[in-house]
N, CA, C and O of each residue as an XYZ file, in Angstrom:
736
protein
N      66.262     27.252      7.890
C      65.140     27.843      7.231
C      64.672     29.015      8.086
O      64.347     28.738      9.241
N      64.579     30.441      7.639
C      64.152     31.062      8.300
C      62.651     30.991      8.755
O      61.930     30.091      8.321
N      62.123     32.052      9.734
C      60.909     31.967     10.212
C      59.556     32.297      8.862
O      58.549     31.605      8.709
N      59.958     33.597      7.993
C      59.027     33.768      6.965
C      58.690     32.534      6.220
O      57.615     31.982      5.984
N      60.129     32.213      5.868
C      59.491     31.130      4.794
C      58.922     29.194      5.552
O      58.611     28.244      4.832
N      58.955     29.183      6.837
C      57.962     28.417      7.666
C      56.926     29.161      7.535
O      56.032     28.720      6.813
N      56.781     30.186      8.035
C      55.240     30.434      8.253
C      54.633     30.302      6.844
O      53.613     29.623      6.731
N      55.218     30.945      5.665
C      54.554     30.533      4.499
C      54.323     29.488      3.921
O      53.283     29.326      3.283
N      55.637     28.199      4.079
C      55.195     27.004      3.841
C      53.683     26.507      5.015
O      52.737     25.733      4.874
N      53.978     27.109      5.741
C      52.697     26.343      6.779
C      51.156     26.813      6.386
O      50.087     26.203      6.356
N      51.622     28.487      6.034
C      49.954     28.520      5.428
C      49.806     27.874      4.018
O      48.639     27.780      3.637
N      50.615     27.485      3.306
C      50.237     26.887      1.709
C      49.995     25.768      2.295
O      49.122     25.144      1.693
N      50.446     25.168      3.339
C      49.794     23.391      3.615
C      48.369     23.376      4.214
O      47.573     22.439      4.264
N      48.235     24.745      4.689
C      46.629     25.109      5.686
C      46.049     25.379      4.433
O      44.929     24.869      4.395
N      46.392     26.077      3.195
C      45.277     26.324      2.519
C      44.945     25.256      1.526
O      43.828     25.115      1.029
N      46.324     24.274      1.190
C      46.178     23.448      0.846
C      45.070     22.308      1.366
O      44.161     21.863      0.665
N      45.307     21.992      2.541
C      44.303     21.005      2.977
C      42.723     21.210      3.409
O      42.074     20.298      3.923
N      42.060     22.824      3.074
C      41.354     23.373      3.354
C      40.408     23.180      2.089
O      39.300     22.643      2.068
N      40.989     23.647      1.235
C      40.740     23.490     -0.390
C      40.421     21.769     -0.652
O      39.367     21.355     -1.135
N      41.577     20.891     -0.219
C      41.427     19.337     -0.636
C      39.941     18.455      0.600
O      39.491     17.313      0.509
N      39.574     19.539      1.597
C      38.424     19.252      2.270
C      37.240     19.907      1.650
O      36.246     19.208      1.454
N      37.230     20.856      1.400
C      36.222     21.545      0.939
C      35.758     20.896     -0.460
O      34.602     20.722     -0.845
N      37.063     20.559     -1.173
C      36.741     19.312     -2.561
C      35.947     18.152     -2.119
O      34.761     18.015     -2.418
N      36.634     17.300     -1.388
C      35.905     16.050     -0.587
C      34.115     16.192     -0.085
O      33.161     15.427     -0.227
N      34.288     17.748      0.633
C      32.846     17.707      1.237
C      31.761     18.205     -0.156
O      30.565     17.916     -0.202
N      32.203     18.677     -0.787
C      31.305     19.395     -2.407
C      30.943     17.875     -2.744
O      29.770     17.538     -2.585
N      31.906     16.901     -3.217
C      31.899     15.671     -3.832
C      30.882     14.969     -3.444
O      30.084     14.545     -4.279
N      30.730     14.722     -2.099
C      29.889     14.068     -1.033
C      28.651     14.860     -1.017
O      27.661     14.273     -1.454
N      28.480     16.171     -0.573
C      27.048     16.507     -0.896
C      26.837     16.561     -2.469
O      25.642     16.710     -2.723
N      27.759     16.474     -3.776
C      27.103     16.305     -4.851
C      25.966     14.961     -4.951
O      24.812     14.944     -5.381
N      26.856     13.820     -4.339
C      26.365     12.843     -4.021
C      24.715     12.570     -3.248
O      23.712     11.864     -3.351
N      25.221     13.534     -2.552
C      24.002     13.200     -1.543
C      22.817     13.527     -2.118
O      21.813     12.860     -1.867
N      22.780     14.737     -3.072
C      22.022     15.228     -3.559
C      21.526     14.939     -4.871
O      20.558     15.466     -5.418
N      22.331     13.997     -5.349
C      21.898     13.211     -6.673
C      21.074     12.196     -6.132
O      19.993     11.883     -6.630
N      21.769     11.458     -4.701
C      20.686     10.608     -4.264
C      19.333     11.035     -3.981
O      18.274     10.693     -4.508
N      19.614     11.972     -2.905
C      18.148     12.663     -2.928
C      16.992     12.625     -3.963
O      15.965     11.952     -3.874
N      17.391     13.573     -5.082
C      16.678     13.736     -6.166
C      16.438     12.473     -6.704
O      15.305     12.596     -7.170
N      16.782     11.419     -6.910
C      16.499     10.044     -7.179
C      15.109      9.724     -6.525
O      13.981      9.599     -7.001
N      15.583      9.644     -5.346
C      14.576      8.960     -4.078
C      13.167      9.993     -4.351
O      12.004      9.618     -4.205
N      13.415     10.773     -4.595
C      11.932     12.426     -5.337
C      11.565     11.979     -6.108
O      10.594     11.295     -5.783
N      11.865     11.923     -7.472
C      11.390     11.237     -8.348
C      11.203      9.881     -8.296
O      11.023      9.914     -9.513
N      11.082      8.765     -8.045
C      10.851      7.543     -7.836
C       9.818      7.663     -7.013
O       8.988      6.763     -7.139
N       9.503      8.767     -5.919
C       8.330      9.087     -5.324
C       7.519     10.124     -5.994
O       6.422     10.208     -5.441
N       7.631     10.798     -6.806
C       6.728     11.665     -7.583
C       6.274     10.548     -8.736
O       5.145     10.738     -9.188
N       6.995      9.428     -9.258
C       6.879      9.039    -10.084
C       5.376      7.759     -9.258
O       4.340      7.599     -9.902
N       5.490      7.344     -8.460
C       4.634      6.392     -7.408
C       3.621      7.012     -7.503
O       2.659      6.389     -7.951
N       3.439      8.357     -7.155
C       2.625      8.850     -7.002
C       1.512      9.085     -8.589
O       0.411      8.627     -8.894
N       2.326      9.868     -9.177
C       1.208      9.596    -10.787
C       0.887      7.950    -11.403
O       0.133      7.579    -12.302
N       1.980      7.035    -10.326
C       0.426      5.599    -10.828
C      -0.376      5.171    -10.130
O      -1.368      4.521    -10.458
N       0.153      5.665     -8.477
C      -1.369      5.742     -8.138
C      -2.364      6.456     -8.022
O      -3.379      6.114     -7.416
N      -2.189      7.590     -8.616
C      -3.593      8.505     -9.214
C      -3.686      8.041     -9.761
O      -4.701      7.482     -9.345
N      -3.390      7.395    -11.032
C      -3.890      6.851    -12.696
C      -3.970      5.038    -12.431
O      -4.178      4.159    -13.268
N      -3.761      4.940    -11.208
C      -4.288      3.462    -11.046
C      -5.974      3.652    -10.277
O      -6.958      2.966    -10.550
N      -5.907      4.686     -9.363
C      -7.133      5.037     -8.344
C      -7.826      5.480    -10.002
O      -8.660      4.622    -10.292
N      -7.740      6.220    -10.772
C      -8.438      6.822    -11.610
C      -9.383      5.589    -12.765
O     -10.444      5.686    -13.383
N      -8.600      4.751    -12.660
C      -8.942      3.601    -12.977
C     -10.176      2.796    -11.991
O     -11.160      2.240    -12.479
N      -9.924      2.863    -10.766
C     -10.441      1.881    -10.166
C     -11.993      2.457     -9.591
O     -12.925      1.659     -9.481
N     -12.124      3.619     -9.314
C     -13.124      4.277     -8.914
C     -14.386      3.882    -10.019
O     -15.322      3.155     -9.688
N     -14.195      4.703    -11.870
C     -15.057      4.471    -12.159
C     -15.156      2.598    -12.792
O     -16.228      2.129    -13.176
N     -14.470      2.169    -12.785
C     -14.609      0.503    -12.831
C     -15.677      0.086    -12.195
O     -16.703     -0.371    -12.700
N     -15.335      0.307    -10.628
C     -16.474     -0.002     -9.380
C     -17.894      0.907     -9.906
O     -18.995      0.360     -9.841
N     -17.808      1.796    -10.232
C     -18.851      2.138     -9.865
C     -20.173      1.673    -11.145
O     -21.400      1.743    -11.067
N     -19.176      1.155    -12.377
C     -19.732      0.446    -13.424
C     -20.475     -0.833    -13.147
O     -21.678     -1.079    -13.229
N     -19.523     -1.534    -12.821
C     -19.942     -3.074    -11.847
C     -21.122     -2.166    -11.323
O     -22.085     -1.998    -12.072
N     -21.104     -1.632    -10.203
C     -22.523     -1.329     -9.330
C     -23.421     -0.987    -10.458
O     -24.096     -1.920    -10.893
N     -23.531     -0.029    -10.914
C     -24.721     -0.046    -11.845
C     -24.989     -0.881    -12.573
O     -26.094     -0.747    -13.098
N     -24.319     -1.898    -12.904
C     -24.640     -3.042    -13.883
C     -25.039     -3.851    -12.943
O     -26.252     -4.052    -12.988
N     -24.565     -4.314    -12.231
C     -25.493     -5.500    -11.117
C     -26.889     -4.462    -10.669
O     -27.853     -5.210    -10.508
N     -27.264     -3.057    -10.433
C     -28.360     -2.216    -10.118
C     -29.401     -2.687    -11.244
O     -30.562     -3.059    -11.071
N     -28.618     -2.565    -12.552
C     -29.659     -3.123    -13.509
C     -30.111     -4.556    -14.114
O     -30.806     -4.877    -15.078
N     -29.627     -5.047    -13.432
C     -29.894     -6.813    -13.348
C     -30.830     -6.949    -12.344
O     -31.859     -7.587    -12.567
N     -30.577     -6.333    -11.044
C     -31.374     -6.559    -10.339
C     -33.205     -5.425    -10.935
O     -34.350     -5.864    -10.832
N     -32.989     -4.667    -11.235
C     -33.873     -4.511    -12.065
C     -34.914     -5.070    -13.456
O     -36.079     -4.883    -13.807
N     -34.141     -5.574    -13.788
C     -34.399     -6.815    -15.222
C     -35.111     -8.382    -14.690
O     -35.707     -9.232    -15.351
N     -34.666     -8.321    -12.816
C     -34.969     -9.545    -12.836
C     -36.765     -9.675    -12.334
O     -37.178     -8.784    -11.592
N     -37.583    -10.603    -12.698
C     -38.557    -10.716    -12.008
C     -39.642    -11.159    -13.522
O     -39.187    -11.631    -14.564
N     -40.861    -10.905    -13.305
C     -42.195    -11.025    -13.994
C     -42.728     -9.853    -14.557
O     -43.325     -9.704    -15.624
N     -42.355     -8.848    -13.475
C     -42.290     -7.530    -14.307
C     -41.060     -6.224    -14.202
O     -40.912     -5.359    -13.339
N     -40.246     -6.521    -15.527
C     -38.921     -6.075    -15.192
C     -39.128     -4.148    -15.161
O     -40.200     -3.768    -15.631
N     -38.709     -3.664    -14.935
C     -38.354     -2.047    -14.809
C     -37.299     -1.417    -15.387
O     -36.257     -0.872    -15.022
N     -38.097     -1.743    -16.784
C     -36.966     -1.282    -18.159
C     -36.330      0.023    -18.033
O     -35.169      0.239    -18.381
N     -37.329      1.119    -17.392
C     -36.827      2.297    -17.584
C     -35.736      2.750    -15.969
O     -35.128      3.819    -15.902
N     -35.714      1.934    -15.098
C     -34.621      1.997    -14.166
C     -33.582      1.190    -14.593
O     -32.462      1.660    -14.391
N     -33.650     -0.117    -15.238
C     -32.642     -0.705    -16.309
C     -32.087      0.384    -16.515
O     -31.163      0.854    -15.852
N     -32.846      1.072    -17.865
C     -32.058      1.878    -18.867
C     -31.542      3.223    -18.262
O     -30.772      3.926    -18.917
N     -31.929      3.553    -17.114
C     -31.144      4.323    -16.214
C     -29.843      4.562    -15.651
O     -29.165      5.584    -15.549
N     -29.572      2.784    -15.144
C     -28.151      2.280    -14.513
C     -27.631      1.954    -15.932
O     -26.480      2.388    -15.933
N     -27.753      1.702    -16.492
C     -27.654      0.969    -17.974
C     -26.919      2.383    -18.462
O     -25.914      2.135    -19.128
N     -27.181      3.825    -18.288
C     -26.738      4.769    -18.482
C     -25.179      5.295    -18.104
O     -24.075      5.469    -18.621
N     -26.022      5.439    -16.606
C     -24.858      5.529    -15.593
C     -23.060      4.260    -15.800
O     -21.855      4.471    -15.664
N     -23.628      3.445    -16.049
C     -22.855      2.247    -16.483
C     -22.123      3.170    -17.602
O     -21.106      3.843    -17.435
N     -22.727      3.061    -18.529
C     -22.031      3.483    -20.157
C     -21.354      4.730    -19.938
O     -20.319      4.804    -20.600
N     -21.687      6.103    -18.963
C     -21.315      6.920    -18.810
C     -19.737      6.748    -17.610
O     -18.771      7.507    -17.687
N     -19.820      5.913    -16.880
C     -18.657      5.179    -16.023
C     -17.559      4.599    -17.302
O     -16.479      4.947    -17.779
N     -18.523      3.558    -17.497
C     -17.139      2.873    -19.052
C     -16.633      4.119    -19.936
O     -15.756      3.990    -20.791
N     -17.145      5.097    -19.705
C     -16.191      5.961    -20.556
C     -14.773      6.950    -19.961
O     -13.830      7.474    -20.552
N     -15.150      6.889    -18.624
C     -14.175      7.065    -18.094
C     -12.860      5.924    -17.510
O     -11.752      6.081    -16.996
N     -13.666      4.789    -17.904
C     -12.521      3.743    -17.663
C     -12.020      3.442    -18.702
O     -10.882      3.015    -18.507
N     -12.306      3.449    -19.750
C     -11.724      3.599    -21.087
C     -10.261      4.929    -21.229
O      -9.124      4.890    -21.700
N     -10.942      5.789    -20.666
C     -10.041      7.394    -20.302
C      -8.808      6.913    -19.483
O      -7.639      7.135    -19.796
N      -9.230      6.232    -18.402
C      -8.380      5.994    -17.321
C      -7.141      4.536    -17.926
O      -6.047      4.175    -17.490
N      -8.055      4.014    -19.152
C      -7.493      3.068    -19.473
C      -5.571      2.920    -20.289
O      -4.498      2.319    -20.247
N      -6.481      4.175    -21.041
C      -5.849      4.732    -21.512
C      -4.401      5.242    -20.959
O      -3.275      4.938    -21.352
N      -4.719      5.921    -20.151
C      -3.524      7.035    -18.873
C      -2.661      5.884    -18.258
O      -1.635      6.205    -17.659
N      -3.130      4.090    -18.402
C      -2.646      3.579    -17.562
C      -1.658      2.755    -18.551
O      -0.604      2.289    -18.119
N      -2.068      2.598    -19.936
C      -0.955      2.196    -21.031
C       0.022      3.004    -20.670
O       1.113      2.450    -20.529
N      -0.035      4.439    -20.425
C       1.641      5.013    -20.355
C       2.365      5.270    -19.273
O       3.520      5.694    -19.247
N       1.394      4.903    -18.023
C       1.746      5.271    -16.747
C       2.893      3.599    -16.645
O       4.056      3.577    -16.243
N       2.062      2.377    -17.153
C       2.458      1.211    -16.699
C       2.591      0.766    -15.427
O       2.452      1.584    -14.518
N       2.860     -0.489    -15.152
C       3.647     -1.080    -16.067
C       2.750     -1.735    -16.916
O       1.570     -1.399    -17.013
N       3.276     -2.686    -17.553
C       2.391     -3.721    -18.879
C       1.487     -4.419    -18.090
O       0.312     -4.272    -18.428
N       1.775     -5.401    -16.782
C       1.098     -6.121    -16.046
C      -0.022     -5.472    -15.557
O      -1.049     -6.152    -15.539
N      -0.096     -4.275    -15.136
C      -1.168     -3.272    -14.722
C      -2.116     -2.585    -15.935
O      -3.191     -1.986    -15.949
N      -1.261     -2.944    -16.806
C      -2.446     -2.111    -18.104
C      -3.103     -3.502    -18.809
O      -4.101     -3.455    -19.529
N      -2.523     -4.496    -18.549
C      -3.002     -5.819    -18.999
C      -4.413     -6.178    -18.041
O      -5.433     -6.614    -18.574
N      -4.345     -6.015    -17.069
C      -5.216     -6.280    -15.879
C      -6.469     -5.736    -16.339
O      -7.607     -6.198    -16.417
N      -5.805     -4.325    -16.698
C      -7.076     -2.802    -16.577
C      -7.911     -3.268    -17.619
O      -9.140     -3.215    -17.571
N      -6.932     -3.948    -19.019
C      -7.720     -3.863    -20.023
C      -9.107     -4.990    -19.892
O     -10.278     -5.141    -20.239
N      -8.141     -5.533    -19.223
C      -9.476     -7.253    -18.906
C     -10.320     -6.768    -18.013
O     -11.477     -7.185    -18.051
N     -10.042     -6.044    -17.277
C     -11.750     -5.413    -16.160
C     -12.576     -4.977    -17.035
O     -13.759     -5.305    -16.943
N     -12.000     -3.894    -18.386
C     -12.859     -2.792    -19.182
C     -13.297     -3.917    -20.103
O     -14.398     -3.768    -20.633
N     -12.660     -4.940    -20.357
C     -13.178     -5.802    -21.480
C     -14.674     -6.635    -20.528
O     -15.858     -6.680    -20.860
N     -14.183     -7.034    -19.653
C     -15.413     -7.669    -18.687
C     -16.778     -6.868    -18.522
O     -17.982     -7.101    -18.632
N     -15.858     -5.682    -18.161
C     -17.103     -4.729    -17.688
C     -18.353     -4.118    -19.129
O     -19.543     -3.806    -19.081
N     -17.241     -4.176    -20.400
C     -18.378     -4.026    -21.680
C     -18.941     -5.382    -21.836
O     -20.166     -5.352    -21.953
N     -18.525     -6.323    -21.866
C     -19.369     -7.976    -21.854
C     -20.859     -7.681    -20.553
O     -22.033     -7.738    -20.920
N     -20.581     -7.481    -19.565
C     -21.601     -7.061    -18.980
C     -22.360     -5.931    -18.983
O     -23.225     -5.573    -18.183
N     -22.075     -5.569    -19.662
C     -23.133     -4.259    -20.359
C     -23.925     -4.582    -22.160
O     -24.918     -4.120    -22.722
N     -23.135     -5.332    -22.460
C     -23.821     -6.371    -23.906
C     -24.829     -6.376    -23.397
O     -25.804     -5.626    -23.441
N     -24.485     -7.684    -22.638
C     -25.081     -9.048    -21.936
C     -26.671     -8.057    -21.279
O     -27.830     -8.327    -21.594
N     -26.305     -7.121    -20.500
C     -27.595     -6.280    -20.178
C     -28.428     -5.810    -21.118
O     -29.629     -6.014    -20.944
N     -28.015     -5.130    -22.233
C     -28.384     -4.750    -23.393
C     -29.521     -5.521    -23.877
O     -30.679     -5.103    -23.871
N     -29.040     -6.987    -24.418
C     -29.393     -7.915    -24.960
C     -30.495     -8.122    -23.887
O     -31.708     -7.977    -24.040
N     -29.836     -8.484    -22.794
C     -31.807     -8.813    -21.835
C     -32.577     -8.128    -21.849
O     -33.703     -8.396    -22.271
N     -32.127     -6.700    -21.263
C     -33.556     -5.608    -21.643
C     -34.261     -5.674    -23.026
O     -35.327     -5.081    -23.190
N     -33.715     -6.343    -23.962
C     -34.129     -5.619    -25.323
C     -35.107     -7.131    -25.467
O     -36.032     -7.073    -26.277
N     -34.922     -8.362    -24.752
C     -35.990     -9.720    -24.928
C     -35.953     -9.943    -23.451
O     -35.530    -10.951    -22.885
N     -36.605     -8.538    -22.732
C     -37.536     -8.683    -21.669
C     -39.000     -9.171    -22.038
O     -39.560     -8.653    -23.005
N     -39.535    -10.001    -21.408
C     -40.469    -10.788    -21.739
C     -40.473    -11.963    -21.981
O     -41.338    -12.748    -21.592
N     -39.395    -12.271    -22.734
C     -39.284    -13.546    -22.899
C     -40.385    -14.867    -22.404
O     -41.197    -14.684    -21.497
N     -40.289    -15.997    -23.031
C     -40.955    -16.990    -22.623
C     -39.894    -18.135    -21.477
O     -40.376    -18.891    -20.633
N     -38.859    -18.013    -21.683
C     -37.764    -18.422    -21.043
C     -37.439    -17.942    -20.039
O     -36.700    -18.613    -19.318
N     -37.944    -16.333    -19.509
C     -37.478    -15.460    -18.374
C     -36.118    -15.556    -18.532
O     -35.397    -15.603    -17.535
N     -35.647    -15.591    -19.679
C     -34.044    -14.907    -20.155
C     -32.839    -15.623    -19.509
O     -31.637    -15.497    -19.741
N     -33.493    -16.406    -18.638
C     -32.569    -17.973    -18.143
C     -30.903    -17.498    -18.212
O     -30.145    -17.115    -17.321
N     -30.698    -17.705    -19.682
C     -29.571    -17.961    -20.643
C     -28.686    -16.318    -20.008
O     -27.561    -16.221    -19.517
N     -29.805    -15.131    -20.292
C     -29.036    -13.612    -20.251
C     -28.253    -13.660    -18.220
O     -27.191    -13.258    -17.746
N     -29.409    -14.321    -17.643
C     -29.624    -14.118    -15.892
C     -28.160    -15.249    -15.513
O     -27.250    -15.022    -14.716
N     -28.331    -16.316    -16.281
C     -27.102    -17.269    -16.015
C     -25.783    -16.243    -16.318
O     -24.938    -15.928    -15.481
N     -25.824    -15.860    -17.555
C     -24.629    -15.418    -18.332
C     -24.072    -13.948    -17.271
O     -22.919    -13.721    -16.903
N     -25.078    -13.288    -17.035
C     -24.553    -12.324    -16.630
C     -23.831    -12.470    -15.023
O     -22.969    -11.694    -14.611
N     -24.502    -13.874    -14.077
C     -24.068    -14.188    -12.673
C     -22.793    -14.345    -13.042
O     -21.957    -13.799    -12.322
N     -22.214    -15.287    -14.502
C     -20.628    -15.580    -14.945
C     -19.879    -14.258    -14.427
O     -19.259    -13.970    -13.403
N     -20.240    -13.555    -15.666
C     -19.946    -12.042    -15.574
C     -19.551    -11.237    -14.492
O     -18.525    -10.562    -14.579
N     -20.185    -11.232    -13.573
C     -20.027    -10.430    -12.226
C     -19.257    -11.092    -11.965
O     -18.127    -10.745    -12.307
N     -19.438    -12.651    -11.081
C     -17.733    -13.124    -10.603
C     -16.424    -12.652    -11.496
O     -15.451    -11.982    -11.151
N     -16.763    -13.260    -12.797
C     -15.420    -12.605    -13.907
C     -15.127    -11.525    -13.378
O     -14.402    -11.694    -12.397
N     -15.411    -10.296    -13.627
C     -15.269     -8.986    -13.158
C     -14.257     -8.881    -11.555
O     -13.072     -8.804    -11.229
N     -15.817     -8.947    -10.806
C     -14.994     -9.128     -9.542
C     -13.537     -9.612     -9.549
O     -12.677     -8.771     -9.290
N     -13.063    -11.212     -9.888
C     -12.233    -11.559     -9.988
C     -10.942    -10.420    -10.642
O      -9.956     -9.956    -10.068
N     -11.368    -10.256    -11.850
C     -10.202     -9.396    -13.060
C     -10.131     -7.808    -11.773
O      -9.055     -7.245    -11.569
N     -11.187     -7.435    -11.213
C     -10.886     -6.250    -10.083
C      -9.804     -6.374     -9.388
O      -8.926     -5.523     -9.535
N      -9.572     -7.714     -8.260
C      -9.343     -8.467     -7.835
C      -7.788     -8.235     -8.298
O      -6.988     -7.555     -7.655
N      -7.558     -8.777     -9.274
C      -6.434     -9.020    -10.128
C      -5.557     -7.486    -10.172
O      -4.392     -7.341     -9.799
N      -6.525     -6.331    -10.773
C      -6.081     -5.590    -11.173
C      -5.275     -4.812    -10.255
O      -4.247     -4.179    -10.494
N      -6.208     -5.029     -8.638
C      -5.579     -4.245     -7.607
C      -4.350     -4.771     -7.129
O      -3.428     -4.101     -6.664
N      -4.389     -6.179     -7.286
C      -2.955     -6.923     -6.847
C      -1.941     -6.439     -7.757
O      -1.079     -5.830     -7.125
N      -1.678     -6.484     -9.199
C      -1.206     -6.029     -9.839
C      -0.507     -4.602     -9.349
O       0.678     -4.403     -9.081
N      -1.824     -3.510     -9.313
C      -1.243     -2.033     -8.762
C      -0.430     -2.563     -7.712
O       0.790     -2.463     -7.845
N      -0.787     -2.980     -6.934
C      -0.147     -2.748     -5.307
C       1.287     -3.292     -5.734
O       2.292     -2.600     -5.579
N       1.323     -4.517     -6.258
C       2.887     -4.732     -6.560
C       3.474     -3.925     -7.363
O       4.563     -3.558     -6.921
N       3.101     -3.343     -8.730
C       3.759     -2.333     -9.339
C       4.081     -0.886     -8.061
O       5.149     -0.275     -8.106
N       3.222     -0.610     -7.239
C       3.408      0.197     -6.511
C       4.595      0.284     -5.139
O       5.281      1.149     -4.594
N       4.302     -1.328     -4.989
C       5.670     -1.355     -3.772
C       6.994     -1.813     -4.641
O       8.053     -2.127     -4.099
N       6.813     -1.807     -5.869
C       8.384     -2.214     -6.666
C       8.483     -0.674     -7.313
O       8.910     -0.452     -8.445
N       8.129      0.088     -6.617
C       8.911      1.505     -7.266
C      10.162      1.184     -7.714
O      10.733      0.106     -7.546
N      10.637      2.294     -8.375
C      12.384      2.402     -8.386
C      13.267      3.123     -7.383
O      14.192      3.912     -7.575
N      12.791      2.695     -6.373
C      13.804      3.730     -5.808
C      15.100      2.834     -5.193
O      15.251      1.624     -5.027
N      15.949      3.987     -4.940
C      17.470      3.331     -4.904
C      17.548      2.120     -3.835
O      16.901      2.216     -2.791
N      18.486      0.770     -4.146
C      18.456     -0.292     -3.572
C      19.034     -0.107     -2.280
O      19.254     -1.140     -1.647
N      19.359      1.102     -1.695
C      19.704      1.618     -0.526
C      18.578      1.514      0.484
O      18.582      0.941      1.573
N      17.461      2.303     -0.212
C      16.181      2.648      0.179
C      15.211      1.740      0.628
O      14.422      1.917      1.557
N      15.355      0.487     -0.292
C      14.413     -0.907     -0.361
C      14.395     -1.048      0.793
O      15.321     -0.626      1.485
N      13.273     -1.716      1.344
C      12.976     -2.361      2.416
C      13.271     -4.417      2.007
O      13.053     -5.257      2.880
């Protein structure tokens, strides 16, 4: 075999195996980079439920507080209807953003977390009835016994379904999707 046609077989095997590396390494960072983008989204995706879980939980709390603000107002010999109907406000103006948030959290999911949410917002309007109804038979001859019992239920309920709701988030939150590589 002469020398030309070595040297030419030798560069078609150099460019050959240059080309069949450069295939291999494309393949592998295609890879890498599909993983990547996985592991992004599964974290962008974490991230919009826990804004829309926090979005949830902020005005919840701050409903509860004004509703226990106006119980403790309601309670006594001479109740303070018009600081009642104040928190009593603030309350109704909160439930409307948890209703909002309630909402955002049906599509954010999961089911277990929008199931939770719905039972806080359902609790949290039972205790805003329940207030309703006392302010409106303040005076009473009974000192409203029945409204003061019903509503102590209420608050634990609440608390509790809070309780619930955050356990819920936190596990929907550490069961992201991200790749079983990734899991801890």
């Amino acid at each position: 075999m002469d020398q030309g046609l070595a040297a030419l077989l030798g560069a078609t095997v150099g460019v050959l195996g240059t080309v069949a590396a450069s295939a291999i390494s494309s393949g592998s960072t295609r890879r890498q980079l599909e993983g990547q983008a996985k592991i992004e989204h599964a974290q962008w995706r974490r991230q919009l439920r826990r804004d829309a879980y926090s979005a949830f939980l902020a005005p919840a709390n701050e409903s509860r507080s004004a509703l226990k603000m106006a119980a403790r107002a309601l309670i006594g010999d001479a109740p303070d209807v018009a600081e009642a109907d104040r928190r009593l406000q603030i309350a109704q103006d909160q439930l409307v953003l948890v209703q909002a948030a309630w909402a955002r959290l049906a599509v954010e999911g999961p089911e277990s977390v929008e199931q939770a949410a719905h039972s806080v917002h359902l609790g949290l309007h039972s205790m805003h009835t329940t207030l309703l109804a006392w302010r409106d038979s303040s005076g009473a001859s009974d000192r409203n016994v029945n409204f003061v019992e019903r509503h102590a239920v209420e608050v634990t309920m609440v608390s509790e379904r809070l309780g619930s709701f955050t356990s819920a988030a936190r596990a929907a939150l550490d069961d992201t999707d991200l790749p079983s590589s990734r899991r801890s």
